[in-house]
C-alpha positions as CSV (number, residue, x, y, z in Angstrom):
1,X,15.6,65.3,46.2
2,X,15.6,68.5,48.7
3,X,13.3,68.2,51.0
4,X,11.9,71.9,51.2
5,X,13.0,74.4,48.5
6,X,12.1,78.2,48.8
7,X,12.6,79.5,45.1
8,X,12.7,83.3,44.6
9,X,10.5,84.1,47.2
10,X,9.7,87.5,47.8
11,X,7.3,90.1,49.9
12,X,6.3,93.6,49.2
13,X,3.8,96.1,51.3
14,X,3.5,98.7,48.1
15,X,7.2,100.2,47.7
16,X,8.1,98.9,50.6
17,X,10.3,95.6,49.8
18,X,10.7,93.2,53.2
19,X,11.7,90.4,51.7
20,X,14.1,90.1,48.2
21,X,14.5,86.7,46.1
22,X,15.1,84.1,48.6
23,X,15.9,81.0,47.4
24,X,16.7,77.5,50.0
25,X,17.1,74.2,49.7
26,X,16.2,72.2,52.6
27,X,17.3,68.7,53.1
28,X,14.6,66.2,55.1
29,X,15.9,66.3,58.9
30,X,17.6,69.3,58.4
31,X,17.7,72.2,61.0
32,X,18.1,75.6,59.3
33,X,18.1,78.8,61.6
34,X,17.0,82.2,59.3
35,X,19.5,84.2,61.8
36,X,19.4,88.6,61.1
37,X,18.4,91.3,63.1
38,X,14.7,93.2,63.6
39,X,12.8,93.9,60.4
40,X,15.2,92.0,58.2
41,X,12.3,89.7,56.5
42,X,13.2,86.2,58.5
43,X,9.5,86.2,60.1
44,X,7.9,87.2,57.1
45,X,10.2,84.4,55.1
46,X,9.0,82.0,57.5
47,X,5.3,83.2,57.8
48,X,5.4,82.2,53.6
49,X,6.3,78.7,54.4
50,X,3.9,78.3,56.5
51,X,1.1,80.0,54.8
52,X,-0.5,83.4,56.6
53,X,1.2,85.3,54.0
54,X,1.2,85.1,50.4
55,X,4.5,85.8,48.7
56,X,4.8,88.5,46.1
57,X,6.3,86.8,44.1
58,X,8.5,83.3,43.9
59,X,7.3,79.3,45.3
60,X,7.8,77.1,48.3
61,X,8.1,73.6,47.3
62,X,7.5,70.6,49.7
63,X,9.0,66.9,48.2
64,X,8.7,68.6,44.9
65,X,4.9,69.6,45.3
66,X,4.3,73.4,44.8
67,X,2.3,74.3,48.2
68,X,2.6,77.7,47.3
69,X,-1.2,78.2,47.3
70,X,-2.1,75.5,49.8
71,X,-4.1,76.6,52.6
72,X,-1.9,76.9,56.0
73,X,-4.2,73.5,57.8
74,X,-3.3,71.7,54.5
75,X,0.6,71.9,54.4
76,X,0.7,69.9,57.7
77,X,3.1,72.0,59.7
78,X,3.7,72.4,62.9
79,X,4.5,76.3,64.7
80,X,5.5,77.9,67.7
81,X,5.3,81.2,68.1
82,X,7.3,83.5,70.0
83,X,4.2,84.4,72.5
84,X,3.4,80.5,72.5
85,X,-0.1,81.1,71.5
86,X,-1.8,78.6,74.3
87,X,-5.6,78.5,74.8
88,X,-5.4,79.7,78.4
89,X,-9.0,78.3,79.3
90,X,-7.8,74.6,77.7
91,X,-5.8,71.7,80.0
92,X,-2.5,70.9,78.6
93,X,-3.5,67.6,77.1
94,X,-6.4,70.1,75.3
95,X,-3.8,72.2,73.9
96,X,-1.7,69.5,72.5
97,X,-4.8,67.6,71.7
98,X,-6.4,70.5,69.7
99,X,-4.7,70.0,66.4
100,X,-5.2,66.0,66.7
101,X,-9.0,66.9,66.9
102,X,-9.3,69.1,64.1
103,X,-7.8,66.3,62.1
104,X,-10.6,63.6,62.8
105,X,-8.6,61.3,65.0
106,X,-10.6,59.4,67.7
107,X,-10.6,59.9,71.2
108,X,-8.7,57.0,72.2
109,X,-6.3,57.9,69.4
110,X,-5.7,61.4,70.6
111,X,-5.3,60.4,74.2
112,X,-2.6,58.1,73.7
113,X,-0.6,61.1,71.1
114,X,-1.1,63.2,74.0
115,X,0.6,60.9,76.4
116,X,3.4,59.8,74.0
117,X,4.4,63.8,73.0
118,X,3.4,65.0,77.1
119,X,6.7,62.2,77.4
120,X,8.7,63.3,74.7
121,X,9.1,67.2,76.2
122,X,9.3,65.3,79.6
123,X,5.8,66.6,81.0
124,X,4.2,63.0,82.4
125,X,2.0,64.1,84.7
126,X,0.9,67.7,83.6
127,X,-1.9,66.8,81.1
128,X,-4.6,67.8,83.7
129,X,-2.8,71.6,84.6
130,X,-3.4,74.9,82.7
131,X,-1.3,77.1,81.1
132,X,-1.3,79.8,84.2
133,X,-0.1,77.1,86.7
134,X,3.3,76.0,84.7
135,X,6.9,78.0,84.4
136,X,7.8,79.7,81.6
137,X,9.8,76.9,80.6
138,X,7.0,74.4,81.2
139,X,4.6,76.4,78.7
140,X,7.1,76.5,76.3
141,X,7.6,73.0,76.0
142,X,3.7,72.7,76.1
143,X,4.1,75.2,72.3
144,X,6.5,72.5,71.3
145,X,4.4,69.7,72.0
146,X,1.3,71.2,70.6
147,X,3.3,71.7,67.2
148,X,4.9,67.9,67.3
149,X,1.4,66.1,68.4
150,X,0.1,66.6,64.8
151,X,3.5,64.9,63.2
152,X,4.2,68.0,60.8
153,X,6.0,67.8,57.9
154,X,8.1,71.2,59.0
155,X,8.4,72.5,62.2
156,X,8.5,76.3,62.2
157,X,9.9,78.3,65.6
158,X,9.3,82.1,65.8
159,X,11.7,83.5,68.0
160,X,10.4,80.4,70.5
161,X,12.7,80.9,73.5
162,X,13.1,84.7,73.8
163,X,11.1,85.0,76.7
164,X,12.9,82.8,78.5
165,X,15.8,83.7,81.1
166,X,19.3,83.3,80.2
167,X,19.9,80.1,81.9
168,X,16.0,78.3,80.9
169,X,17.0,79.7,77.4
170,X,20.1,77.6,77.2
171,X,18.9,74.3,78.9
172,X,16.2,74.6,76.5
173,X,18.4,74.6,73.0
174,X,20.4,71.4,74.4
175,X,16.2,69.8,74.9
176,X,14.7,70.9,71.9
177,X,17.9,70.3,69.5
178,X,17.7,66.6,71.4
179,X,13.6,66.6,70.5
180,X,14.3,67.4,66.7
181,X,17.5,65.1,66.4
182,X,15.2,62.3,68.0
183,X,12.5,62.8,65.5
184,X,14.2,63.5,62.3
185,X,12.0,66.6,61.7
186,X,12.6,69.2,59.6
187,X,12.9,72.5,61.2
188,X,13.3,76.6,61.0
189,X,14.1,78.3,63.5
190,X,13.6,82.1,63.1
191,X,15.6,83.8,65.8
192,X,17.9,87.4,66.4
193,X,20.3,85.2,69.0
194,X,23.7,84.5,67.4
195,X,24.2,81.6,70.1
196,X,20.8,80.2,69.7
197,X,21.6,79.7,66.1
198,X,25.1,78.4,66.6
199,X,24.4,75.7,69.0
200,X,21.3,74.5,67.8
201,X,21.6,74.7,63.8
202,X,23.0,72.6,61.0
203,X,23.1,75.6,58.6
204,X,22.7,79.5,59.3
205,X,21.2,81.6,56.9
206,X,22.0,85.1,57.7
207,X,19.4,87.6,56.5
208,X,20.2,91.2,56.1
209,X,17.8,93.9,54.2
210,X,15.7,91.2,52.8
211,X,17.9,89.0,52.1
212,X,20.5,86.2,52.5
213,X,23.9,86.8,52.6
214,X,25.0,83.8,53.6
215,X,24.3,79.9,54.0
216,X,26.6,78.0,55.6
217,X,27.5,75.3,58.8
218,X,28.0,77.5,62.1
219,X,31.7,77.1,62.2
220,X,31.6,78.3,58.8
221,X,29.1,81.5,59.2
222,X,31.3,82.6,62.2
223,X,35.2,81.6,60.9
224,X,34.7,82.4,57.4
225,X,31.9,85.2,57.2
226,X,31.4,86.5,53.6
227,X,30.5,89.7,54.0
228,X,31.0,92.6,56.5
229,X,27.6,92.3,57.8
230,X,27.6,88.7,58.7
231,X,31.5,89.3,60.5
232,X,30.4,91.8,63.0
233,X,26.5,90.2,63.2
234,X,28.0,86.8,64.3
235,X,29.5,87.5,67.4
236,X,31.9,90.1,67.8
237,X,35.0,91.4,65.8
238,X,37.9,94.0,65.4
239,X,37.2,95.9,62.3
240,X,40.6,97.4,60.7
241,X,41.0,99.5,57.6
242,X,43.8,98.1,55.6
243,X,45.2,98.4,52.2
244,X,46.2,95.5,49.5
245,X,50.2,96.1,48.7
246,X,51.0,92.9,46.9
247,X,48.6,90.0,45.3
248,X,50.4,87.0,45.5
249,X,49.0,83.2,44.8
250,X,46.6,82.0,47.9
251,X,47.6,85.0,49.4
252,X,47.6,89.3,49.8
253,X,50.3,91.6,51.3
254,X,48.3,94.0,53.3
255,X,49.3,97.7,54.8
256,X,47.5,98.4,58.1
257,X,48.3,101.1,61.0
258,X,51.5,101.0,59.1
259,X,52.0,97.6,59.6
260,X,52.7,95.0,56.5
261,X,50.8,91.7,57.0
262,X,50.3,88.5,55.2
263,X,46.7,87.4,55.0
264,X,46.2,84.0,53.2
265,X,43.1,84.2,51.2
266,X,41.5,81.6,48.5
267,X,41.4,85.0,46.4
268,X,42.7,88.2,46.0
269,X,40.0,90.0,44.0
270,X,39.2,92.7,46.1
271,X,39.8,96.4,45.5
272,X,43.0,98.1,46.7
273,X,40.8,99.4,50.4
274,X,40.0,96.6,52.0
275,X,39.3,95.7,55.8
276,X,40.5,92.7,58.1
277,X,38.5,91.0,60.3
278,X,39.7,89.7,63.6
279,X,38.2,88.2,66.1
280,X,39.0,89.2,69.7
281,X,39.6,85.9,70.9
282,X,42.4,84.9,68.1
283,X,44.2,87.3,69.5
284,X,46.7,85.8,72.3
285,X,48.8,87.8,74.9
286,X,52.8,87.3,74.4
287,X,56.3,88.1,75.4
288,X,58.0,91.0,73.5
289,X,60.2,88.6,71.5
290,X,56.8,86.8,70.0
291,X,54.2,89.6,69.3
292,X,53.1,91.2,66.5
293,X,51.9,94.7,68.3
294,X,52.5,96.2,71.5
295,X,49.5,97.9,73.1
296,X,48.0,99.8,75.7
297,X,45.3,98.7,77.9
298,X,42.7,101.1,78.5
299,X,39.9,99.1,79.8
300,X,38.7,95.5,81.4
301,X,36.0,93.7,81.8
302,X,36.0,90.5,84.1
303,X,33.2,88.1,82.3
304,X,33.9,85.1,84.4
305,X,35.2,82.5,81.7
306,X,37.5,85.2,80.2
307,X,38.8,89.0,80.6
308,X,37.5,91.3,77.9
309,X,40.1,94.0,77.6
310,X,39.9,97.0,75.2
311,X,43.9,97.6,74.1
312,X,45.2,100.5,72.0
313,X,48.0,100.8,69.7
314,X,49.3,100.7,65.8
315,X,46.3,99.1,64.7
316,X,43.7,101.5,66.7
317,X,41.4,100.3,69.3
318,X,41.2,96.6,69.7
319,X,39.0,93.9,71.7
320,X,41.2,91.3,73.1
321,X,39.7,88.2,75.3
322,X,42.2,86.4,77.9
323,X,40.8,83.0,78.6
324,X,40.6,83.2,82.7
325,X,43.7,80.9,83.6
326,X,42.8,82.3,87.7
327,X,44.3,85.8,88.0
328,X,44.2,89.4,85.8
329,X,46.5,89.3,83.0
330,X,47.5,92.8,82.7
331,X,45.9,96.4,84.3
332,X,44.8,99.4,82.7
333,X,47.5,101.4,81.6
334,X,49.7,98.6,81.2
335,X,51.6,98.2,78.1
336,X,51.2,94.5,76.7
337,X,52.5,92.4,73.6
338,X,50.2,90.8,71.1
339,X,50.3,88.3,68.5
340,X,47.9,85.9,65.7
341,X,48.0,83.7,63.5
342,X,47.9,84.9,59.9
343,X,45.3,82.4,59.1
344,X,43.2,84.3,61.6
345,X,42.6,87.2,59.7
346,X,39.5,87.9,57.1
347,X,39.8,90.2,54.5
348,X,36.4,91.8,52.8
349,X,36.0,94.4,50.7
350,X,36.0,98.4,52.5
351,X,32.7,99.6,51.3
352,X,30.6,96.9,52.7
353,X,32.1,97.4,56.2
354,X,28.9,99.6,57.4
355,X,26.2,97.8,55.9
């Protein structure tokens, strides 16, 4: 039996819809990123679950039991907000101990939870300390281990890490991932990042206007986006307006910059305008002989692990990235030769391309 289900939930202010049928099913141990830009209903999706706001319409089902009207305290799940919400004039062990007391449990009780969860987000030692005394990284784990002390059902993160710096934000998906693998706990994450959701999910649901347009693995969301929105929201991509010539089986002929292309598909139901989806990185620098295009450099960008280069040519202006193999591969104004693999390409249809 799924775990969580969310069945045709929806939010609405008046006439103003902010969020539109969403329906997921969420397996026990599962970690589920709602992934979309500002204002796109994920926080409002996943301030339903928890409870501070009543859906419009639709029902949130936990092992089969409608908790759609169950009071927030009563579903037993844990939160961390995106301002970490700490009582500033409580120790740590107080914070994480708060929940534990609302719940009845004895002082003994609580003090050894405290120590066992203080452990688990690797803070022995810190239980005496308040929130204004510990690292950005420190209070965040302090969010976490408030939220875990009361063994919740669901554990719910709002945008947890974004006040974090680049390099804290990135130790702290490999720690938390590692917390909620240990413990088996079920988990959303609400967040904007793109890598945030890759490296730390199971499944991505993408939300856009309201709604999702896609559920799927990472690897999935960012190599086989279904929909325009979800191809340039996941990372980034060449967008290129192209034209169906042929329809074969598995497969469509395509017209682009005046070029004819193959583009394997698992259907070719699309309208005659179409555009293909590549991303930069497929693209691979090659002699003359091998390439598919030849283009023009006109810009570079040195990013350390890779050259971002911005090319022109038949197809218009593309992004290209050149894994860093320890010296520039090619100059602005030079002319260079580019090739892909087929299966590389996406096709989707033309008039979702600016959604």
């Amino acid at each position: 039996m799924t775990y969580l289900t969310l069945d045709g939930l929806a939010k609405r202010y008046g006439d103003l819809t902010v969020v539109e049928d969403i329906s997921l099913n969420i397996e026990r141990g599962e970690f589920l990123s709602l992934l979309g830009p500002s204002g796109c209903g994920k926080t409002t999706t996943l301030q339903m679950v928890a409870g501070f706001t009543e859906p419009t319409r639709g029902r949130i089902l936990l092992e089969g039991r409608d908790i759609t009207d169950t009071r927030p305290e009563k579903r037993g799940m844990g939160i961390v907000f995106q301002s970490y919400a700490l009582f500033p004039h409580m120790s740590v062990a107080g914070n994480i101990g708060f929940g534990l007391e609302m719940q009845g449990m004895g002082r003994s009780e609580r003090s050894k939870r405290i120590t066992e969860t203080l452990e688990l987000v690797r803070l022995e030692g810190l239980g005496h300390r308040y929130p204004r005394d510990l690292s950005g990284g420190q209070r965040q784990r302090v969010a976490v281990a408030r939220a875990l002390a009361i063994r919740p059902n669901v554990l719910l993160l709002d945008e947890p890490m974004s006040n974090l710096d680049a390099k804290l934000r990135e130790e702290m998906h490999v720690e938390l991932r590692a917390i909620q693998k240990q413990l088996g706990i079920t988990t959303i994450l609400v967040t904007h990042d793109q890598i945030e959701a890759m490296t730390m999910s199971d499944r991505i649901a993408v939300m856009h206007g309201g709604r999702i347009v896609q559920v799927s693995t990472p690897f999935d969301a960012y190599e086989r986006p279904e929909s325009a929105f979800a191809s340039s929201f996941l990372g980034k991509t060449n967008c290129i307006p192209a034209r169906i010539v042929d329809r074969q089986p598995g497969c469509c002929r395509v017209e682009m910059g005046g070029l004819n292309m193959r583009i394997p598909h698992e259907s070719c139901q699309f309208p005659e305008n179409i555009q293909v989806y590549i991303r930069p990185e497929k693209i691979r620098m090659v002699s003359s002989a091998d390439s598919r295009i030849s283009s023009v450099v006109r810009a570079r960008m040195f990013l350390g692990n890779h050259w971002a280069m911005e090319v022109d040519g038949p197809l218009g202006r593309l992004r290209v990235n050149i894994p860093n193999v320890g010296g520039p591969p090619a100059f602005e104004g030079d002319t260079v030769h580019l090739a892909w693999q087929d299966d590389d390409m996406r096709m989707l249809e033309a008039e979702a391309a600016h959604v």
